[in-house]
matplotlib code that plots the C-alpha trace (Angstrom):
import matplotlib.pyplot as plt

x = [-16.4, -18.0, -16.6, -15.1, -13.6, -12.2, -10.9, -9.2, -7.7, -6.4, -4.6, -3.5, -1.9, -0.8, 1.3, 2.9, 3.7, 6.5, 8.0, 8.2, 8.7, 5.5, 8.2, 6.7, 9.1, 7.7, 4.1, 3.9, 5.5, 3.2, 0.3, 1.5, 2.5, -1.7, -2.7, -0.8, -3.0, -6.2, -6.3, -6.9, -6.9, -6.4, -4.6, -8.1, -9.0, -6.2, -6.9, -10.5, -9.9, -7.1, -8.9, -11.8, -9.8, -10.9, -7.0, -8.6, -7.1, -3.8, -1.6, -0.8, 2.4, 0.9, -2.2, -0.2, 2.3, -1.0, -2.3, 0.9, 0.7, -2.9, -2.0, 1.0, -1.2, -3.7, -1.5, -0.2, -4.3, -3.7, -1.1, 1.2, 3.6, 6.3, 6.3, 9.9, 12.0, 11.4, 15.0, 15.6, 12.6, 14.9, 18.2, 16.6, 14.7, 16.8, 14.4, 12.6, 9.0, 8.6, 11.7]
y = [2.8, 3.4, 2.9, 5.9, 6.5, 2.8, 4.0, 6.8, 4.8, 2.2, 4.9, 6.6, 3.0, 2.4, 5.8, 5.1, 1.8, 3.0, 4.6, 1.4, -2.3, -3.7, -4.8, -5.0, -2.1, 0.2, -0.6, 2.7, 4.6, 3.7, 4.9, 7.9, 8.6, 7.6, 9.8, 12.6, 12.1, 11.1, 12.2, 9.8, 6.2, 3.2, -0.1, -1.8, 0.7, 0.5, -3.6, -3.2, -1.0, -3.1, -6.6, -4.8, -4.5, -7.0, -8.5, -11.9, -10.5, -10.5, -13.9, -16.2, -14.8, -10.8, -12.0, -14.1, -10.7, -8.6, -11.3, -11.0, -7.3, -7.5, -9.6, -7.7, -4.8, -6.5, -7.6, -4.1, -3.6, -6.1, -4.7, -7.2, -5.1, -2.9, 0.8, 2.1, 4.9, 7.5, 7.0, 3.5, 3.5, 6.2, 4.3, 1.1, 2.2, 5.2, 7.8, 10.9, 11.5, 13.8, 12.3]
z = [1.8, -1.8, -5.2, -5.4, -2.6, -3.0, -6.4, -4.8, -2.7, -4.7, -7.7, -4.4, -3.1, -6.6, -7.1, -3.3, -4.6, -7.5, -4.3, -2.1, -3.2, -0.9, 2.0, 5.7, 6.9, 4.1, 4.9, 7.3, 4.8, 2.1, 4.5, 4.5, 0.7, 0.7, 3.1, 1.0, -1.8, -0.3, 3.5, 6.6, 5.1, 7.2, 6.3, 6.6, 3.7, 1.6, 1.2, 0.7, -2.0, -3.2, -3.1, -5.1, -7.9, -10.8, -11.8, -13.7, -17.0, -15.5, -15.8, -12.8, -11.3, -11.2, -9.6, -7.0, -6.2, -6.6, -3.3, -1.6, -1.4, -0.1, 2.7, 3.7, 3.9, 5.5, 8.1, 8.9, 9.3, 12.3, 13.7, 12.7, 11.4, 13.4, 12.7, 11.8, 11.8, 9.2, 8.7, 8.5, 5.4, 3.7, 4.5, 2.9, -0.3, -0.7, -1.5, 0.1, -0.3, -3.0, -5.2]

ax = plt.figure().add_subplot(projection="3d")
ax.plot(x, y, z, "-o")
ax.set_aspect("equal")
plt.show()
């Protein structure tokens, strides 16, 4: 993947973000609101792009939560994480795409 498409990826993961709170169950939801905005992505890409991302200016507790995302997204990359319903995500987080 080059730079820019990593880039793309990452503003792409960061907008899906303010619509999910980085839970496992939201993980194929997030893909998704991704693909929406930057076309066939997988979770392998998303945490590339993601760990590229230079957060050293950032304090100790945003870089750990900034880690924590990347390895929940990497573990959806592995398959460790269950799909869900499309409306159990809505039921949970309380929002439709697009809201």
């Amino acid at each position: 993947m080059d730079a820019d498409r990593r880039r793309e990826v990452v503003d792409a993961t960061l907008e899906a973000l303010r619509h999910t709170v980085g839970r496992d169950e939201h993980m194929p939801h997030l893909k998704r609101l991704v693909e929406g905005q930057v076309g066939p992505v997988t979770f392998a890409d998303i945490g590339e792009a993601l760990a590229s991302v230079d957060v050293s200016g950032h304090d100790l507790d945003w870089r750990a939560k900034w880690a924590e995302l990347i390895e929940t997204i990497r573990r959806a990359s592995r398959g460790d994480i269950e799909p869900v319903a499309e409306d159990s995500i809505h039921g949970h987080c309380g929002d439709k795409p697009g809201q």
